[in-house]
C-alpha positions as CSV (number, residue, x, y, z in Angstrom):
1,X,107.3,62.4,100.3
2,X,109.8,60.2,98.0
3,X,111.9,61.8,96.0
4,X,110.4,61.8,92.3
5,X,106.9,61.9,93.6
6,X,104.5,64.6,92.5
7,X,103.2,66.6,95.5
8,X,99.6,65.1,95.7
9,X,97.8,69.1,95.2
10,X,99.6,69.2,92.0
11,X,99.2,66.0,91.1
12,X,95.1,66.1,91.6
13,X,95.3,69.1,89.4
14,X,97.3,67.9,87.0
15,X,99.5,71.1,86.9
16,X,103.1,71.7,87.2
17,X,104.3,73.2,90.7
18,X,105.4,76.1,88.6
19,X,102.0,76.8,87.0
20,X,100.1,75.8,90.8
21,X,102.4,78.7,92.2
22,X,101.8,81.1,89.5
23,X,98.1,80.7,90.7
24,X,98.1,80.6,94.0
25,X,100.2,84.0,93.5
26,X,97.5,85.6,91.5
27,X,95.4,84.8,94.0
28,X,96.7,85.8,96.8
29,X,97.3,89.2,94.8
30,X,93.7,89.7,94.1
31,X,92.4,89.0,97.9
32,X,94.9,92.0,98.6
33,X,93.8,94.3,95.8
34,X,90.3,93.4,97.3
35,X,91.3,94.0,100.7
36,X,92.5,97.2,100.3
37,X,89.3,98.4,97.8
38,X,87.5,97.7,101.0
39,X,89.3,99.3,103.2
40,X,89.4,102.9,101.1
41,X,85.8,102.5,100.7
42,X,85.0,102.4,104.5
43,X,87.3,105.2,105.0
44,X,86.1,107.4,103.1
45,X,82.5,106.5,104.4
46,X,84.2,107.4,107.7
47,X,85.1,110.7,106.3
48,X,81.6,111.3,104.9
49,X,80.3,110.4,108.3
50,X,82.8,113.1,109.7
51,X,81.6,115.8,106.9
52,X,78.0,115.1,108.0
53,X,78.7,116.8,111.6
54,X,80.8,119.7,109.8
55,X,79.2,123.4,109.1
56,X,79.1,125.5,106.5
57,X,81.8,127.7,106.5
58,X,79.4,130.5,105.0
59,X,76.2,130.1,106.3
60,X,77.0,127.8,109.6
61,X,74.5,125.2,109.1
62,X,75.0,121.7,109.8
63,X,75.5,119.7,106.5
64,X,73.9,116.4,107.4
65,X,73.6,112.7,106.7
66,X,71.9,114.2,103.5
67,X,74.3,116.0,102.3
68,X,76.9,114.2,102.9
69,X,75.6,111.6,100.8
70,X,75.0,113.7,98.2
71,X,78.9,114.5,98.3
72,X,80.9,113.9,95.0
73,X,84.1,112.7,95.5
74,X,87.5,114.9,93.8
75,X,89.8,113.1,92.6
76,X,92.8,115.3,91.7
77,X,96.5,114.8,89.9
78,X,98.9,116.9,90.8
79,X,102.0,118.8,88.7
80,X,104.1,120.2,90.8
81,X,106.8,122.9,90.6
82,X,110.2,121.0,90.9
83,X,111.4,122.4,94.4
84,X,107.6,121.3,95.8
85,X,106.1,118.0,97.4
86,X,102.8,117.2,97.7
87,X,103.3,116.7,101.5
88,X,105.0,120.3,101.5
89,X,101.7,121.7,100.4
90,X,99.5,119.6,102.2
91,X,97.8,118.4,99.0
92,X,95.7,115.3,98.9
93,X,94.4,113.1,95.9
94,X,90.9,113.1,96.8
95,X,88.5,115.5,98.3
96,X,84.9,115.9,99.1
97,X,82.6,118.5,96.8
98,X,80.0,119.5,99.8
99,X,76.9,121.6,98.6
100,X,75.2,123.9,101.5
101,X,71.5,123.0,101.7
102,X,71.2,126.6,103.0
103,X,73.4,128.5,101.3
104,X,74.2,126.3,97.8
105,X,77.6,127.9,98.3
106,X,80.4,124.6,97.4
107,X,83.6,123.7,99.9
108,X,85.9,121.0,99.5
109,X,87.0,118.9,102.2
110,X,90.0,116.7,102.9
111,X,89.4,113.2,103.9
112,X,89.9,114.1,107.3
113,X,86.9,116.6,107.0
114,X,89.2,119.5,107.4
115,X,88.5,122.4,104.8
116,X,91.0,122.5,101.7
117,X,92.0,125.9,100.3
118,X,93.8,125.2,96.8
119,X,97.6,126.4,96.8
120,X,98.7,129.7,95.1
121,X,102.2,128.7,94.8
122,X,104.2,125.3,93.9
123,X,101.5,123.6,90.8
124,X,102.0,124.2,88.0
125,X,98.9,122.6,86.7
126,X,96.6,119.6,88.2
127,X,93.5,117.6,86.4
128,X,90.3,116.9,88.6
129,X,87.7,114.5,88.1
130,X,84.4,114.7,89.7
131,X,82.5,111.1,90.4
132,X,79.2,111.0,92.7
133,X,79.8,109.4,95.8
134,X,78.8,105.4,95.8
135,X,76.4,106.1,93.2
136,X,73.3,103.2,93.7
137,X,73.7,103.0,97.2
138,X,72.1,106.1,99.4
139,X,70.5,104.1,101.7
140,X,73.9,102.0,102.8
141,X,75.5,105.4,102.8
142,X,72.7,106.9,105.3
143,X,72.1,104.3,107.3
144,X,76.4,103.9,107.9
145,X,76.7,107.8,108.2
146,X,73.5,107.8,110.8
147,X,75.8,105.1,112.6
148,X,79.0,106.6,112.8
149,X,77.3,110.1,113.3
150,X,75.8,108.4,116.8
151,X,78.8,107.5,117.8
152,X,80.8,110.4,118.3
């Protein structure tokens, strides 16, 4: 390239090279935002294929590829007492609402299909939203929790 030259991308776009790197920035941030989308959804299908082998902690029946798409996924924010971490106690930002078919008792489950027993001590208060697990799409959900259910 010769000094003075515009580079021949920028040139055939007729933008600046400070412009042409503003975009190919925002670009490459968006393919990562999108990456990473993709990868929390198929984890927590993995958990949901997990919570499909799990029993009831009541009742002792096997929840199911049903019922684990039926889950509704918690999303919580936490307030903590000042001397307390969230890793300290064991709290996570999303859980799964899991309905007995037997029973119709609720439990909530970490993401690594462990039950989750809400702390006594250390929040001071926490907000929880409630949203239906990958609403629209029960029969990708079954088919992936059939899948993964096989196999363990």
């Amino acid at each position: 390239m010769i000094v003075g030259q515009p580079n021949r991308v920028t040139h055939i776009l007729n933008m600046s090279v400070m412009n042409f790197s503003i975009l190919i920035l925002a670009l490459v941030a968006g393919a990562t935002i999108l990456g990473f989308a993709f990868i929390r959804r198929d984890a927590r299908r993995y958990s949901l294929a997990l919570l499909s082998e799990r029993t009831c902690p009541r009742c002792g029946v096997v929840y199911g590829a049903e019922t684990a798409n039926s889950a509704v996924l918690l999303k919580y924010r936490w307030r903590l007492a000042p001397t307390h971490s969230t890793a300290d106690l064991n709290l996570s930002r999303e859980n799964f609402l899991m309905t007995c078919p037997r029973c119709h008792e609720e439990f909530e489950f970490t993401m690594d299909a462990q039950l989750f027993v809400h702390p006594h001590v250390g929040i001071l208060s926490f907000t929880k939203t409630a949203t239906p697990m990958a609403p629209g799409l029960p029969e990708q959900n079954r088919a992936i929790i059939a899948a993964a259910s096989a196999s363990h």
